[in-house]
GUPANU-403105 format. One record per residue (C-alpha): y negated, z, x negated; residue in one letter. Coordinates in steps of 0.001 Angstrom, whole numbers, padded with zeros to 6 digits, always signed. Example, Ala and Ser with C-alpha at 12.3 -4.5 7.8 and 13.67 -1.06 7.14 Angstrom:
2
+004500+007800-012300a+001060+007140-013670s
END
This chain:
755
-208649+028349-134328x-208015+024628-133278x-205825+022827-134744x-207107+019872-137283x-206806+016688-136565x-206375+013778-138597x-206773+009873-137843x-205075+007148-140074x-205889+003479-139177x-203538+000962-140725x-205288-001942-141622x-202217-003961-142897x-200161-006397-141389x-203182-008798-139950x-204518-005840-137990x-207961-005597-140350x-208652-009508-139524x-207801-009115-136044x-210171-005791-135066x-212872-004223-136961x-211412-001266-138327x-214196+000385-139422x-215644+000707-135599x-212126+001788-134596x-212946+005110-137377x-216089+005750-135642x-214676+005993-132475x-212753+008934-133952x-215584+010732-136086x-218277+009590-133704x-217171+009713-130070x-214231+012594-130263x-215774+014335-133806x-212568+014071-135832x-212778+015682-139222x-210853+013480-140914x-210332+009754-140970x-208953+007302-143235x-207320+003882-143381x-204181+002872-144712x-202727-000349-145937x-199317+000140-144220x-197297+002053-141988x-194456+002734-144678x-193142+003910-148037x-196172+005092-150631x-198569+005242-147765x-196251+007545-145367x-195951+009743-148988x-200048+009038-149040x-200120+010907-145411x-197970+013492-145919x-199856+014949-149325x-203153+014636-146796x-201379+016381-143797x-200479+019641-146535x-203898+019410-149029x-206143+018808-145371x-203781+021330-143487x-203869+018875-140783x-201843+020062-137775x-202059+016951-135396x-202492+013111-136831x-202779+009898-135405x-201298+006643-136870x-202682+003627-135374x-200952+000469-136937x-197100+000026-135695x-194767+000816-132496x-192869+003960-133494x-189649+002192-133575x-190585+000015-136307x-190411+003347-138874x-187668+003083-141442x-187908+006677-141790x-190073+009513-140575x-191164+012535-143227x-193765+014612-141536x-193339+017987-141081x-191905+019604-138421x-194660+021403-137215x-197075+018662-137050x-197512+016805-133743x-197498+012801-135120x-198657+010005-132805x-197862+006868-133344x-200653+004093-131402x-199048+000732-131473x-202228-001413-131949x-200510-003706-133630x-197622-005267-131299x-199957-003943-128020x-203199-005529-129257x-203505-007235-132288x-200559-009638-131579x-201141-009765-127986x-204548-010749-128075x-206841-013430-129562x-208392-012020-133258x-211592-010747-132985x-213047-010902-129477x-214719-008549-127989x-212317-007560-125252x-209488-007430-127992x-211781-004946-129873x-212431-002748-126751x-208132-002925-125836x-207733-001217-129266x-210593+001014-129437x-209463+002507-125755x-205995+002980-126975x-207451+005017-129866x-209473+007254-127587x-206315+007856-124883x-204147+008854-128147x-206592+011292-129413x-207210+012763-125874x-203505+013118-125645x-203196+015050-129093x-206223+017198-128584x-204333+017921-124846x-200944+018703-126347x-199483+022313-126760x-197053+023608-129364x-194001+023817-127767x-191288+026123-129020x-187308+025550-128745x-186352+027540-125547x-183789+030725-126393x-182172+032788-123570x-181656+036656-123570x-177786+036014-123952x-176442+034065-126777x-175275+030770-126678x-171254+030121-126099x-169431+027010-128460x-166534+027358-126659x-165193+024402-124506x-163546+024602-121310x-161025+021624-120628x-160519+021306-116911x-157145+019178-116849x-153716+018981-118812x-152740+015654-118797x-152793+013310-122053x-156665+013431-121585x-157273+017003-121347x-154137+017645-124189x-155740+015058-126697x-159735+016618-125771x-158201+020473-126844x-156231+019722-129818x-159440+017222-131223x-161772+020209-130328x-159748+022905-131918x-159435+020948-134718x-163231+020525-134923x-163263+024305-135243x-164204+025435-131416x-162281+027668-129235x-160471+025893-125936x-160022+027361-122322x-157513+024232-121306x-157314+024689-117068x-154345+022708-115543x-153626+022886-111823x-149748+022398-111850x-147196+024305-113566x-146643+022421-116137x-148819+020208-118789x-148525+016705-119597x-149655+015025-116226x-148220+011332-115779x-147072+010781-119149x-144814+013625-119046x-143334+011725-115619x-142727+008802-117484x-139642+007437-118554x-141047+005474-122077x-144743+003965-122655x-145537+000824-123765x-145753+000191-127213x-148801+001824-129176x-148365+000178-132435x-147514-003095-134000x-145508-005655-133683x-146158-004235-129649x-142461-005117-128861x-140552-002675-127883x-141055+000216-125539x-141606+003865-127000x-140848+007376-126045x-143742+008970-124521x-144124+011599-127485x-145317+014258-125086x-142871+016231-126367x-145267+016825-129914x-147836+016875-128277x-147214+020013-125594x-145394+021866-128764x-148858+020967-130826x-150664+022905-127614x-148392+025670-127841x-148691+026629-131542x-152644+026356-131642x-154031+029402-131747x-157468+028082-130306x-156271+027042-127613x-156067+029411-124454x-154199+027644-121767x-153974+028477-117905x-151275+027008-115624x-151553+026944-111972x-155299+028014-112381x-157974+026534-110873x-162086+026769-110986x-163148+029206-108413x-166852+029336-109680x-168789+027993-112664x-172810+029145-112968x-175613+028525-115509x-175434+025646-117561x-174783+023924-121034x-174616+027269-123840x-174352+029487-121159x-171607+028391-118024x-170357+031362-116998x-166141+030228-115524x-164428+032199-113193x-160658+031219-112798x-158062+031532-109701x-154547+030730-108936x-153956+027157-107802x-151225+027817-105909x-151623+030572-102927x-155129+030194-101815x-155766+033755-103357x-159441+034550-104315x-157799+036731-106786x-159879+036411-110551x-157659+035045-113345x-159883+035077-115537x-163678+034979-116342x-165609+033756-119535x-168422+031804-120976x-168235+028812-122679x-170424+026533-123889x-169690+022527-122442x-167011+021355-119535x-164666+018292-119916x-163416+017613-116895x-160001+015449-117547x-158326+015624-114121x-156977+012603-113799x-156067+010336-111401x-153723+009659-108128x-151741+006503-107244x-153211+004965-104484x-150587+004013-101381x-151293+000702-099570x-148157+000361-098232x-149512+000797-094163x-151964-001760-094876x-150266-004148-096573x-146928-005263-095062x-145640-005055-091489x-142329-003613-092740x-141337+000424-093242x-138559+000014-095557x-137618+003162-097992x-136830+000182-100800x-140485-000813-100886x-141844+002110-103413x-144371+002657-105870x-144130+002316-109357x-145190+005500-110152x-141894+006605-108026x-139724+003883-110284x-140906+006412-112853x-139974+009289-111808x-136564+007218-110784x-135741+006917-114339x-137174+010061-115366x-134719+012050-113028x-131521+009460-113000x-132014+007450-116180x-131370+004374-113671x-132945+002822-110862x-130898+002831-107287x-132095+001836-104141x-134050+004709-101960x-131996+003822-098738x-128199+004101-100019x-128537+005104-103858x-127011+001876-104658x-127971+000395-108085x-130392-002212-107918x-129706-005942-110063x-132824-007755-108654x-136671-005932-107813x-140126-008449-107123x-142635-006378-108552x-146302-007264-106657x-149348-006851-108365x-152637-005859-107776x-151594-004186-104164x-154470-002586-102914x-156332-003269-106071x-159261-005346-106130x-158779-005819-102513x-163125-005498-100946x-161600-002541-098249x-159598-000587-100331x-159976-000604-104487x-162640-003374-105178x-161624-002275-109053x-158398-003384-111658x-157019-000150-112143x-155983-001823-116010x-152539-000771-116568x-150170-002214-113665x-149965-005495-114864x-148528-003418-118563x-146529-001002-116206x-144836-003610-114305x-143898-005474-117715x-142390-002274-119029x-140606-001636-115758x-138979-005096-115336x-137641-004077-119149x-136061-001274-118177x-134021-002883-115376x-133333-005686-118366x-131819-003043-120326x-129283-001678-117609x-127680-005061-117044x-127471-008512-118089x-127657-010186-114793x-130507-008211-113550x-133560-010146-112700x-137196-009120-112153x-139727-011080-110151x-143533-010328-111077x-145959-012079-108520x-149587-011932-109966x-153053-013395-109475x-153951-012684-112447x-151920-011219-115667x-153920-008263-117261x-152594-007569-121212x-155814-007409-123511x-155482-006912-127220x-152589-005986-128705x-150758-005825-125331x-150831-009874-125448x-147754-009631-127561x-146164-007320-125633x-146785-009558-122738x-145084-013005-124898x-142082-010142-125416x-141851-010195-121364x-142070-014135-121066x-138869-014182-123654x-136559-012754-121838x-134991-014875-119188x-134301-012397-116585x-137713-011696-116060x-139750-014481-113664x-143668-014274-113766x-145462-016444-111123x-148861-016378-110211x-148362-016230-106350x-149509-014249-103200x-146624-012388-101427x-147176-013148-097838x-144313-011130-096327x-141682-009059-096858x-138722-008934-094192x-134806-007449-094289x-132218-009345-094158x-129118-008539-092618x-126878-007749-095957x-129881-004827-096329x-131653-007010-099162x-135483-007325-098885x-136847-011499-098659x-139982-011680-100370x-142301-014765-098812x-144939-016115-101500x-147663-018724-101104x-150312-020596-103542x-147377-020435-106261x-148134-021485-109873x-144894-023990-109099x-147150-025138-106196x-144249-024559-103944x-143834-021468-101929x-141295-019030-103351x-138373-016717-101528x-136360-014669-103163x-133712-011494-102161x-134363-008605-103586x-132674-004498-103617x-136409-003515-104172x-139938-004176-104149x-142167-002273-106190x-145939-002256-105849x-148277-002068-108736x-150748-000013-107133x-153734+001264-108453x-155767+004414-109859x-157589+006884-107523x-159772+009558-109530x-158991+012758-109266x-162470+013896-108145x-165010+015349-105785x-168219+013612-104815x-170530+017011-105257x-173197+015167-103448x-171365+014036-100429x-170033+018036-099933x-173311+019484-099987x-174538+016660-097293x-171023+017774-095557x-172707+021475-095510x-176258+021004-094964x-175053+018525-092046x-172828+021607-090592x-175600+023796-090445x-177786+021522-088662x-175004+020929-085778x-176001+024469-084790x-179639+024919-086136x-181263+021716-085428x-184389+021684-084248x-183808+019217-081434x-180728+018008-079869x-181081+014280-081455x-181513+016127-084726x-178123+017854-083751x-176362+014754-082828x-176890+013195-086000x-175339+015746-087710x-172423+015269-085807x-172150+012129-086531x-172927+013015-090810x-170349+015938-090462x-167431+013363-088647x-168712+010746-091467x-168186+013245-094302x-165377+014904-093183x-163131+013506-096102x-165013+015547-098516x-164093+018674-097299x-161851+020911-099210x-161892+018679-102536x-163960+020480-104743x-162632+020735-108583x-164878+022273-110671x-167141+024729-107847x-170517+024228-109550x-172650+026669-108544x-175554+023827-108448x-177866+023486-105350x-176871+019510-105461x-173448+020654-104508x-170315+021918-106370x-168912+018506-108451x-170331+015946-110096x-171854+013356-108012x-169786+010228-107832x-169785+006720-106974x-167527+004767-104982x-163799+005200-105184x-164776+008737-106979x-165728+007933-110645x-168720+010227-111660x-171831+008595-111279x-173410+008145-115166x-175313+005599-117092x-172645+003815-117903x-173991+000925-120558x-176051+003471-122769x-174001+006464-122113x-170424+006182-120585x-169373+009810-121037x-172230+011089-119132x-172168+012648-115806x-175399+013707-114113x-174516+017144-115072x-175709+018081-118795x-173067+019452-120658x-170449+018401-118330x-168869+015127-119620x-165764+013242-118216x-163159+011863-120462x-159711+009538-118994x-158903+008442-116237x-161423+010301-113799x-163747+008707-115326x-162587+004861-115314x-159045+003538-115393x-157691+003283-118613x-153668+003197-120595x-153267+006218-122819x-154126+005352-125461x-157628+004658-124153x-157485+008326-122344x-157151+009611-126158x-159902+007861-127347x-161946+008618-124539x-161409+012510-124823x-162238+012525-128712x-165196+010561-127492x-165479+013102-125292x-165037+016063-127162x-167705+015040-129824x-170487+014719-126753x-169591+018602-125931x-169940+019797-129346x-173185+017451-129803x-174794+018968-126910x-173733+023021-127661x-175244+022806-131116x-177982+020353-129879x-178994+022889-126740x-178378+026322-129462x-180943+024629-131717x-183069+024722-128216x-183250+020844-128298x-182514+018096-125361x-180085+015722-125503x-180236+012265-125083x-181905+010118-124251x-184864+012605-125238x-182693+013798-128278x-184010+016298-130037x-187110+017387-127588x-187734+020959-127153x-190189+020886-124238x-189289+021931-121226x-190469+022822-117637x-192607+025093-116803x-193211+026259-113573x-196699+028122-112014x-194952+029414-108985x-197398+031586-107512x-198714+028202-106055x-195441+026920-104958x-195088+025633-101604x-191296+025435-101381x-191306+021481-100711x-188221+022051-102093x-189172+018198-103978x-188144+019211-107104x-184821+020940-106436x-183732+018022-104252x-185016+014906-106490x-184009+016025-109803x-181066+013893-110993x-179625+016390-113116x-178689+019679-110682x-181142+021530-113170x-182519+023272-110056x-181333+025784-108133x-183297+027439-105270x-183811+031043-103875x-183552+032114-099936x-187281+031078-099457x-186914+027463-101113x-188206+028645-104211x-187055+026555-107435x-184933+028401-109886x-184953+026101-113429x-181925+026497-115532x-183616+025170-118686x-180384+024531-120711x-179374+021609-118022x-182826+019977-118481x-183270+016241-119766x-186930+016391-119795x-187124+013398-118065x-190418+014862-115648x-189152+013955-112245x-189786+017343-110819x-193409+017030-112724x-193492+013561-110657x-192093+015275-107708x-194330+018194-106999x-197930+017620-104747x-199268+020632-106191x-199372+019942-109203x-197474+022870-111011x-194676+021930-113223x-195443+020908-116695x-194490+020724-120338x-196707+021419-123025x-196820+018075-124609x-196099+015795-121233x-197839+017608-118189x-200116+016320-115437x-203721+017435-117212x-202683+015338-120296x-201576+011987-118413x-205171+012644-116593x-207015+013190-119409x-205506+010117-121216x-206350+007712-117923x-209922+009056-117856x-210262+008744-121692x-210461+004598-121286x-214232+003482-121064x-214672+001807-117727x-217401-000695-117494x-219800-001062-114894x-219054-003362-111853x-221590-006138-113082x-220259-006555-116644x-216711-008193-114195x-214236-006703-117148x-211791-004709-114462x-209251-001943-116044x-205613-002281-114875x-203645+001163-115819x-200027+000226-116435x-197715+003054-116539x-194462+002222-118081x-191413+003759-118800x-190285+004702-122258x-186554+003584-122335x-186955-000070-121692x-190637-001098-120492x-192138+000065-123700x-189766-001500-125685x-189840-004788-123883x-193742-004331-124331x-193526-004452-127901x-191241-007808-127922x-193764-009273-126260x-196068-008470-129046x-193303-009665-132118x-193164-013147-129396x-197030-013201-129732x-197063-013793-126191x-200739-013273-125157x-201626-011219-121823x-204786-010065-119781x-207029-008224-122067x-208059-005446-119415x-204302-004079-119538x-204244-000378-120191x-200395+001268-120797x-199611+004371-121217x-196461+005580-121832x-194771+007808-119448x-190663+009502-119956x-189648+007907-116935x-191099+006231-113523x-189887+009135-111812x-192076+011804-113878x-195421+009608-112398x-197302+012068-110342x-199204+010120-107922x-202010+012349-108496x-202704+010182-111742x-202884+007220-109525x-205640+008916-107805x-207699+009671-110716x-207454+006362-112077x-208830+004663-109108x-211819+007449-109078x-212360+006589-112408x-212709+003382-112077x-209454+001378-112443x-209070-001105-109937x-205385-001591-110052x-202292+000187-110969x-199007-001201-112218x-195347+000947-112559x-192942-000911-114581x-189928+000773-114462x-185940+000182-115373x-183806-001770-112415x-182204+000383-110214x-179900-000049-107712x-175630-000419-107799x-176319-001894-111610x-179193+000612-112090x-179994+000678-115906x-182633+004043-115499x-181588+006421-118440x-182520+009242-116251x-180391+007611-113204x-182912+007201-110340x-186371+007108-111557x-187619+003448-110554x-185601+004807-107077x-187838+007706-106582x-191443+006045-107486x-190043+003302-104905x-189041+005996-102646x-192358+008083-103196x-194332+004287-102103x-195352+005735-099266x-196903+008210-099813x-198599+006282-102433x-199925+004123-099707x-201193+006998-097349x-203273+007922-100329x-205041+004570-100843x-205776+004279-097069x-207013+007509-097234x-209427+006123-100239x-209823+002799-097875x-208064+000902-101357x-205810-002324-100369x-202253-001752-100952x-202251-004891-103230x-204177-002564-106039x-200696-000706-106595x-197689-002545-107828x-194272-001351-108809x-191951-003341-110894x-188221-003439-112040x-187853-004224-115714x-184560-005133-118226x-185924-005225-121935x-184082-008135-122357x-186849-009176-119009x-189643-008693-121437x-191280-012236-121265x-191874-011262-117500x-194639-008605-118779x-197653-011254-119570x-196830-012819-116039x-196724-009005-114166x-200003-008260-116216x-201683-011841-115398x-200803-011493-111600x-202980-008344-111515x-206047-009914-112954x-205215-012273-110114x-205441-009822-107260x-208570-008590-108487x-210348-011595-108054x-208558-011971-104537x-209459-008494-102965x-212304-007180-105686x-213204-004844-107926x-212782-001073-107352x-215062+000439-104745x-215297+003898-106479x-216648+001524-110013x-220042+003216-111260x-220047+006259-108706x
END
């Protein structure tokens, strides 16, 4: 037995005076034979209550709201098992449009018919449940203050901790340093490091299972369901240490101090260090000497910024030197009097609360700060170092003798670019297998290009992408980072510290709580069978008809989440639990097979085909826009709270992102008689801002093909348009939509109109 549909048309909020409503119902009872059908005088409160009492005394299983966008609910109350679609007539017609023309009239009525089309296309779709049960344990890949912080929050949250650390012992940097900058008011005075509490905190919690000198040999499956295998870290044995399931990763590995000192300065002396070694210095001797003759050292010039925000080595601030340096000219304060520290900087980094620990520095008088470039460094011949800076704040260049120079250098992730290793391997096989000898020599030239990558895997994903988390430059994982900063492009797998952007540690705490709460959110979220963001709470997924499967191998490659792996033949394997439901691999595939009951290539069809065309002679074209859901639908409706007005022949329908449009839908709309398409999709490039990472990318990338098709159909090129779009970008959208209107009347209306 079909399911019943009902309709509800809201006539408040201007819409009644803008569109006749009551032609609007008879599209629904007269045109698609709708049961039931009734207006409404809002979209909230009593009438939401009205709708609900009619879903349960109708047993309506499917309804249909037209009135306002769906994020203009306060609240919604249906029941679960009823699909609810909400038509946005109001901000997409009504105040888009001028009241009560005939083209307005025919916008809304189309919309109507596309929404019903889509509900009567829809399947139920039930929350997806393996064969195994689901694991809510988390393993912490990492022991330093990041990975310590993200066990103890987690275990304290109630969830059982696999905590992996490479080394021997925990604690990472902070247990190499000598004090930390102060954490709490009045940010004077340096502080023990308190990693002391923390590692007896580790030992005493009984949820906590920790491994030392282990590594990841192998992790398989996905979020729920990883399946770890552990080895030692520090023979090269293949030996198992351990193996177990757990439900999320957080990978807190760190980072590495970067060493400039080749590239920087013309001079090898043993008393130009690092100030990570100043910290060990102190750690070891409780005093700072000098390298070349352990001599105690009065006077160091500490340089900022060296190989930091330099274009060819770290373009980034690695956000603690300038604090480091501050606390390290203190400690040579503290062993003597007539000590002196010299800090060249460009620029002075102490945000917050750190600004008083930075007027603490300025106090003392040993300690110089200039804003200066250091543009040598030479010996002298008493064995003191001459430090040469230019562009001074004094205006006058500055030399001063020094025992030591330490550089403030800056913060390397601790990380593997998964993508670049696979490209490392598929580029290895081709060196051998190519199928011609050009073919060959490029892959010489990939595998001496990617060469770096080898042997620095960390977690040994067994994903078809390749074994890490793909990265960006200088190694930070690749994520959304304005909408979602503890993402990776792994689900389940989330980054917290310094891997994933340079921070003090007090930040790396924060971050791993932050963290933590994203790998319990998406074990109970994925247990309940539901996606997480930005699709929270969908429990559609991908289905695959493989008996027509071509292995293209489209899907497995394109998808921006790993979620497929492939067999020997190219055939795709989906691990549903790592699935964002974003429909790239339902844009991907040419055949047509990969769907989701409520978002699959039939319904998009069925909706573009819904639309009444009209003939060639009546001159009203149809323009299909299909626009992304994250920020092109949204920026749609401010154009519509602007009232900024736009061609009437505009058609939109929403699709999860550009990357899920199958060109196959821009074939059927030109046979049906659209004569132009628009994609309006979110900017992508270095600052992409796609939620699902590459989708305006791929529909770019896929342009080509798009273009073999319409010469195929003898269509002009200019009928298809794709566009980048911000949602802050929306008062671009009338001008995108006008343009089109504009190179109808250039090139014509569609050929394939009226056959």
């Amino acid at each position: 037995m079909e399911d019943k549909i009902g309709v509800f048309i809201c006539t408040g909020y201007g819409i009644s005076e803008a569109i006749d409503t009551d032609a609007l119902a008879e599209v629904a009872t007269g045109e698609f034979n709708i049961p039931f059908c009734k207006t409404i005088d809002s979209c909230e409160d009593r009438d939401l209550d009205f709708i609900c009492k009619e879903i349960k005394s109708e047993n309506l299983k499917r309804i249909l709201i037209a009135g306002i966008s769906p994020r203009r609910y306060l609240e919604d109350p249906f029941p679960e098992d009823v699909f609810v679609e909400k038509v946005p007539i109001l901000e997409h017609v009504v105040w888009c449009q001028p009241p009560n023309e005939e083209e307005t009239q025919e916008m809304a009525e189309d919309y109507l018919r596309m929404y019903i089309t889509k509900l009567q296309k829809m399947e139920s779709t039930k929350p997806f449940k393996p064969d195994e049960p689901f694991s809510n344990a988390i393993l912490v890949v990492g022991g330093g203050i990041a990975g310590l912080s993200a066990s103890l929050e987690a275990s304290k949250a109630g969830y059982q901790v696999h905590l992996v650390e490479k080394s021997d012992k925990l604690g990472g940097w902070l247990a190499k340093q000598h004090k930390s900058i102060p954490t709490k008011s009045p940010y004077r005075e340096l502080e023990n490091t308190g990693i002391n509490e923390i590692l007896a905190s580790i030992k005493k919690d009984k949820k906590i299972k920790v491994y030392k000198s282990a590594v990841t040999s192998k992790i398989t499956g996905g979020p729920g369901l990883f399946q770890v295998q552990l080895r030692p870290s520090n023979n090269g044995s293949k030996d198992v240490l351990a193996d177990f399931k757990v439900g999320s990763i957080i990978q807190a590995t760190g980072w590495r101090p970067a060493d400039p000192r080749g590239d920087l300065f013309d001079i090898e002396s043993k008393d130009i260090i690092r100030n990570i070694e100043l910290e060990e210095m102190m750690v070891k001797n409780g005093k700072i000497t000098r390298p070349s003759d352990g001599k105690e050292v009065k006077d160091i010039a500490f340089i900022q910024c060296t190989g930091s925000r330099e274009k060819d080595f770290l373009s980034h601030c690695s956000s603690i030197c300038c604090l480091t340096s501050l606390k390290q000219a203190m400690y040579l304060r503290e062993s003597s009097d007539d000590s002196r520290a010299y800090i060249f900087y460009e620029f002075i980094k102490t945000p917050g609360h750190y600004e008083d620990f930075y007027r603490r520095a300025q106090e003392d008088p040993g300690i110089f700060l200039t804003r200066g470039e250091v543009a040598g460094i030479t010996s002298n011949s008493d064995g003191k170092l001459v430090v040469n800076a230019i562009n001074t704040m004094p205006g006058e260049d500055i030399e001063v003798k020094v025992d030591l120079v330490v550089m403030a250098t800056g913060m390397v992730p601790n990380s593997a670019d998964g993508e670049a290793i696979r490209a490392l391997e598929d580029a290895k096989i081709k060196v051998t297998d190519g199928e011609s000898e050009k073919q060959k020599e490029d892959a010489k030239a990939k595998v001496e290009e990617l060469k770096i990558h080898e042997g620095t895997e960390i977690l040994n994903l067994g994903y078809r992408q390749g074994p890490d988390l793909p990265a960006l430059a200088y190694g930070y994982p690749d994520s959304h980072f304005i909408c979602f900063p503890y993402e990776t492009r792994r689900t389940g797998i989330y980054a917290a510290g310094c891997v994933r952007q340079p921070m003090d540690g007090i930040g790396s705490r924060e971050d791993a709580t932050g963290a933590v709460l994203k790998a319990i959110q998406c074990m109970e979220m994925t247990a309940r069978g539901e996606a997480v963001h930005p699709r929270s709470g969908d429990t559609s997924y991908p289905e695959f008809y493989l008996e027509r499967c071509t292995q293209c191998k489209r899907c497995t490659e394109e998808c921006p989440f790993g979620v497929l792996n492939e067999d020997a033949k190219g055939t795709p394997e989906p691990f549903v639990t790592r699935c964002r439901r974003c429909g790239t691999c339902l844009g991907a595939c040419p055949e047509r097979i990969i769907n989701f009951k409520d978002y699959s290539v039939p319904i998009i069809s069925a909706m573009i085909k819904a639309v009444n065309i009209p003939d060639e002679f009546e001159e009203k074209p149809r323009i299909l826009a299909l626009m992304c859901e994250n920020d092109a639908i949204p920026a749609l409706d401010l154009v519509g709270l602007h009232r900024l007005q736009y061609n009437p022949f505009i058609r939109v329908i929403p699709v999860r992102c550009l990357g899920s449009v199958n060109l196959g839908w821009i074939r059927d709309a030109f046979l049906a008689g659209y004569d132009c398409a628009l994609l309006i999709g979110c900017k992508y490039g270095d600052d992409y801002q796609c939620h699902f990472i590459k989708g305006s990318e791929l529909a770019d990338t896929r342009s080509d093909n798009m273009r073999e098709k319409l010469e195929q159909m003898a269509l002009e090129d200019e009928r298809v348009q794709l566009h980048q779009l911000q949602i802050s970008d929306y008062d671009k959208l009338p001008e995108i939509f006008n343009n089109m209107g504009e190179v109808i009347e250039e090139i014509g209306m569609n050929p394939f109109k009226g056959m």
